[in-house]
C-alpha positions, -999 to 999 in steps of 0.1 A, spaced: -479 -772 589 -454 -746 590 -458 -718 619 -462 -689 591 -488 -709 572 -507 -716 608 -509 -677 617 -522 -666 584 -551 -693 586 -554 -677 618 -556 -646 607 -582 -653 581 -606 -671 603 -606 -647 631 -633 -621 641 -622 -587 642 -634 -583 679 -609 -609 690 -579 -579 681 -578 -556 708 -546 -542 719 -535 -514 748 -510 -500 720 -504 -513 681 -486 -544 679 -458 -557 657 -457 -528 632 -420 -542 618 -433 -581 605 -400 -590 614 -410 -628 625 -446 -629 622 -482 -614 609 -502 -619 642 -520 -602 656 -532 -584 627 -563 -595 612 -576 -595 574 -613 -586 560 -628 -605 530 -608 -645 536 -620 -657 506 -604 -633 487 -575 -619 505 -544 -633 522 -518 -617 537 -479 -632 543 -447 -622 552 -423 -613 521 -382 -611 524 -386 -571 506 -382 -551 539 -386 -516 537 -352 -509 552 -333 -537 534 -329 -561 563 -324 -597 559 -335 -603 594 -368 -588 589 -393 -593 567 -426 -568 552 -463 -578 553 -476 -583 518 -520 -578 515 -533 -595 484 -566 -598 466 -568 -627 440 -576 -622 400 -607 -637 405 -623 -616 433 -646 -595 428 -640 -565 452 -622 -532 449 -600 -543 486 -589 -555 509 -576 -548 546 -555 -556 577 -566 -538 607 -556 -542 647 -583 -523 669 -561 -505 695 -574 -485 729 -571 -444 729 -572 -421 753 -593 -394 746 -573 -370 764 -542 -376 740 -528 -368 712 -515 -395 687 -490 -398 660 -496 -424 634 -476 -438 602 -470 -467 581 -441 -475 549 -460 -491 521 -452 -501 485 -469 -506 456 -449 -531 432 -445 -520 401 -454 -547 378 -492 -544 385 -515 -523 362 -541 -500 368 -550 -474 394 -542 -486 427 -537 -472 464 -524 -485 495 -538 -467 528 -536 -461 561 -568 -455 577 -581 -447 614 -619 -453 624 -631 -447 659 -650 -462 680 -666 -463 713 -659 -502 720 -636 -525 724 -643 -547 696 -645 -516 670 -680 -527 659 -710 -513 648 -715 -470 641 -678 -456 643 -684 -421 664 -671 -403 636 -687 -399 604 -655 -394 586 -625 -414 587 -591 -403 589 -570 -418 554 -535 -411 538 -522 -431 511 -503 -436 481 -507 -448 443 -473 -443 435 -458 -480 425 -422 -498 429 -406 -482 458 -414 -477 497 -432 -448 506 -443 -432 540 -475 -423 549 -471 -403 578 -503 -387 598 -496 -349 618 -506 -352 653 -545 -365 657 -570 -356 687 -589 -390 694 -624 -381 679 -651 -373 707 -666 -404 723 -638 -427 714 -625 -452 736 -611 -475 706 -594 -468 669 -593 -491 638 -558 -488 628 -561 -507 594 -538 -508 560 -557 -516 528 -551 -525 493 -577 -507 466 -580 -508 432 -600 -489 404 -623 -519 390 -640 -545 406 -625 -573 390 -590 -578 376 -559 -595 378 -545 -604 410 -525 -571 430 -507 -568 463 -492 -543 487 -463 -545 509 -463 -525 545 -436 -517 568 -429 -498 601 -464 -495 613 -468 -470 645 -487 -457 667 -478 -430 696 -490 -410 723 -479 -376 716 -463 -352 740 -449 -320 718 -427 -330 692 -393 -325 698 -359 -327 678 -323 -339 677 -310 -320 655 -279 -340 649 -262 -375 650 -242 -390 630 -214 -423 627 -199 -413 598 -163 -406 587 -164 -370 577 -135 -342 558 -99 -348 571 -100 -383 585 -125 -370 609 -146 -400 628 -179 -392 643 -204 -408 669 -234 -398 690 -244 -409 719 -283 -406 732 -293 -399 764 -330 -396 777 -342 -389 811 -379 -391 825 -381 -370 857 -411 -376 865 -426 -399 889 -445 -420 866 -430 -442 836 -433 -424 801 -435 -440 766 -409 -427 738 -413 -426 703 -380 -418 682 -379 -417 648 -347 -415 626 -346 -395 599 -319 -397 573 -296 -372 560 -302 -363 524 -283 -395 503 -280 -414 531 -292 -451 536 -304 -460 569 -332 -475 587 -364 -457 597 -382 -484 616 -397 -464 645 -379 -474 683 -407 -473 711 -399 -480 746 -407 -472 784 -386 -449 805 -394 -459 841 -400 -433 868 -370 -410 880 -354 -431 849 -326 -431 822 -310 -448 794 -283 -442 773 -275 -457 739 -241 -456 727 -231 -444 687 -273 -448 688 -266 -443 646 -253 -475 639 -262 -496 667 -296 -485 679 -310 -476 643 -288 -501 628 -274 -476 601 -239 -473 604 -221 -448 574 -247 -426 583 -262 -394 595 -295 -377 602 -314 -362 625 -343 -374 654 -383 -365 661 -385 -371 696 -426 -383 707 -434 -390 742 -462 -396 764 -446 -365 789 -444 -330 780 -407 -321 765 -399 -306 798 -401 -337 813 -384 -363 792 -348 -341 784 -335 -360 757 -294 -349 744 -267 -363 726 -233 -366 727 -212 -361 690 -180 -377 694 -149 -368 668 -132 -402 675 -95 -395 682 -69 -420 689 -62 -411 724 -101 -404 730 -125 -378 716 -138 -346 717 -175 -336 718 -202 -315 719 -235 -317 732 -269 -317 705 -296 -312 731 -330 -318 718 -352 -286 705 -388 -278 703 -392 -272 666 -418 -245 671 -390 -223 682 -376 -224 651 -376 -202 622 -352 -173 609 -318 -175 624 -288 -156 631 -252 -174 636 -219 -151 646 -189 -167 646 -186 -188 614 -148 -194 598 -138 -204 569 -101 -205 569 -70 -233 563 -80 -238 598 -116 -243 603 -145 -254 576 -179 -245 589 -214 -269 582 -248 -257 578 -270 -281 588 -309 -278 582 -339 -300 591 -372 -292 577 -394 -310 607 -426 -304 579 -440 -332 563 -437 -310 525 -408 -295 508 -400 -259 516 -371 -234 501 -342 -220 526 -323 -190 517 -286 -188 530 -273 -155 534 -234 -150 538 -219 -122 554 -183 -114 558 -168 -83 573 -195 -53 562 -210 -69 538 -233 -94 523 -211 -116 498 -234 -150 489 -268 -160 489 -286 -192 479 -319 -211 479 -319 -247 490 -351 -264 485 -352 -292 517 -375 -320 512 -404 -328 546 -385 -344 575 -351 -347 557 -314 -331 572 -292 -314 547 -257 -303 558 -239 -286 535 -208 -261 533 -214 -228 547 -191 -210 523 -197 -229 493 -190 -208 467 -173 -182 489 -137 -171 481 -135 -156 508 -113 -165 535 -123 -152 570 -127 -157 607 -149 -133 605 -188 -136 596 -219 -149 597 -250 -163 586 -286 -159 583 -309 -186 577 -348 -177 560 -372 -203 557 -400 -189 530 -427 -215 551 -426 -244 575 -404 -246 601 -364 -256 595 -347 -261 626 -307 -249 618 -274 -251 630 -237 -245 624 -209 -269 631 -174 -247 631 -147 -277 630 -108 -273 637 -93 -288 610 -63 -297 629 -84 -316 656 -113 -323 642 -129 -305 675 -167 -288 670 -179 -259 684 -221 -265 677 -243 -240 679 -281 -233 666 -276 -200 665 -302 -168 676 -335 -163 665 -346 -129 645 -376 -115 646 -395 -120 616 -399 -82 599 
């Protein structure tokens, strides 16, 4: 019997109380289902299929099923993971309906709590916490905001279903990716990195740095979020900064999140508060006698809203980018206001998708060509954190700034 085959049997047999975990365990599938459990095993099964939600052959996604001849609306896979009830959590799955099935389905994410180990018996909460999605044949996040464990809770049911619309039917299946689950400190961004060849032969890197100065080891969360048209993967990267510690990873783009030709930018969770786990990075123009660079320290996105930036060029000598990161989870429109010497010359409206970086051309559609003026930035909602990158073309060299903040009128 084949190792894959033995853990699903596992899975299928085992009691629900038998899953209990300090944090959620193997969210990415890449080698294996356990420990997840399934309900209903007469009906359901659960394996690991080659589609990965970030297109890697090394990895693999889970896929939940419920036979044609069952008769039950779903089906579920569900890990029962301690909480502090002091904390605040972040949660999120990928999942993907495929799109030759018929019928109103929906695959969900949803979080019971309880007040056991074993998450049995009356949840503590009435109402359970659900996202999902019933849109069918590609991968979609399902991505909670920041939840308070419920009062009372010592346990939560972190569990991924299948549902349909009729009891019976043909057979259907869902396929889940990049499962998480995070303490949260306050959120905090990168606004920036990249390792990406860019306008005249310029090469770019970024290197992460992180430090925990505190005297007690702290859990980071970072999630990679690509820039608009960009292919890269979004598998959350969890892992422990010890006391007093640091770590560094080098062009983090394409070796740490495995996405090289790419840029985006980084949500930053930890188990500390932001002023205790300083997280900056490094954006190298690759030269061929070294680089130059320019430090992206992380921002609280709170901070952000309407923006100021002197200091802009647009010239044979220097292009200026205008990057912008909407940190919501839901589309919002950005107005971009150009000025040069007196006067107001361009505006435009961008509409920025929910945690998605678009850099574009400052002066895109400018004529003008000046080494003097500026920008403003207005968000209409939400919260876009901004920035400028003014680039000598000669060098490649980046002055990066994010600008100064103007009070709302």
């Amino acid at each position: 019997m084949s190792r894959r085959l033995a853990v699903i049997l596992v899975l299928l047999a085992t009691p629900l109380g038998a899953h209990t975990w300090p944090t959620l365990q193997n969210g990415s599938f890449d080698r294996e289902i356990w420990p997840w459990a399934v309900d209903f095993p007469t009906t359901a099964s659960v394996q690991l299929v080659a589609d990965d939600a970030n297109r890697s052959a090394s990895s693999r996604a889970a896929e939940l099923s419920i036979n044609g001849a069952a008769s039950t609306r779903s089906a579920r896979m569900f890990e029962c993971v301690a909480v502090d009830a002091t904390k605040l959590y972040v949660f999120g799955v990928r999942a993907k309906l495929p799109a030759d099935q018929a019928g109103d389905l929906a695959a969900t994410l949803t979080l019971t709590w309880y007040a056991n180990d074993q998450c049995e018996g009356k949840p503590v909460s009435a109402v359970s916490d659900a996202l999902g999605t019933g849109e069918k044949g590609a991968w979609r996040r399902i991505d909670f905001a920041p939840r308070m464990t419920a009062s009372g809770a010592t346990h939560v049911l972190f569990a991924l279903s299948i549902d349909r619309d009729a009891v019976q039917g043909p057979s259907i299946r869902a396929l889940f990716d990049d499962a998480y689950m995070a303490v949260a400190g306050e959120k905090t961004i990168v606004p920036a990195i990249a390792s990406i060849r860019g306008a005249v032969n310029s090469d770019w890197s970024s290197d992460l740095h992180l430090v925990n100065r505190t005297s007690t080891p702290a859990t980071v969360l970072l999630m990679y979020r690509c820039m608009l048209g960009a292919l890269c993967n979004t598998r959350p990267r969890e892992f422990l900064i010890p006391a007093t510690g640091s770590v560094t990873f080098k062009d983090a783009a394409a070796i740490l999140f495995e996405s090289p030709s790419s840029g985006g930018a980084i949500e930053v969770w930890s188990s500390a508060k932001p002023t205790e786990v300083l997280v900056t990075s490094r954006l190298n123009s690759r030269a061929t006698r070294g680089t130059f660079g320019t430090e992206i320290p992380a921002v609280a996105p709170h901070t952000f809203f309407r923006r100021v930036f002197p200091g802009v060029r647009n010239s044979l000598d220097y292009r200026t980018n205008l990057g912008l990161y909407n940190a919501e989870l839901t589309a919002t429109d950005v107005r971009i206001e150009v000025y040069v010497d007196a006067g107001l010359v361009a505006t435009r409206t961008l509409s920025i998708a929910g945690q998605t970086l678009v850099q574009v051309n400052a002066f895109e559609g400018v004529a003008a060509t000046t080494d003097n003026a500026w920008l403003r930035v207005v968000p209409t909602a939400g919260t876009i954190v901004s920035f400028v990158s003014v680039i000598d073309n000669a060098t490649n060299d980046v002055a990066y700034s994010t600008g100064f903040a103007e009070p709302v009128p």
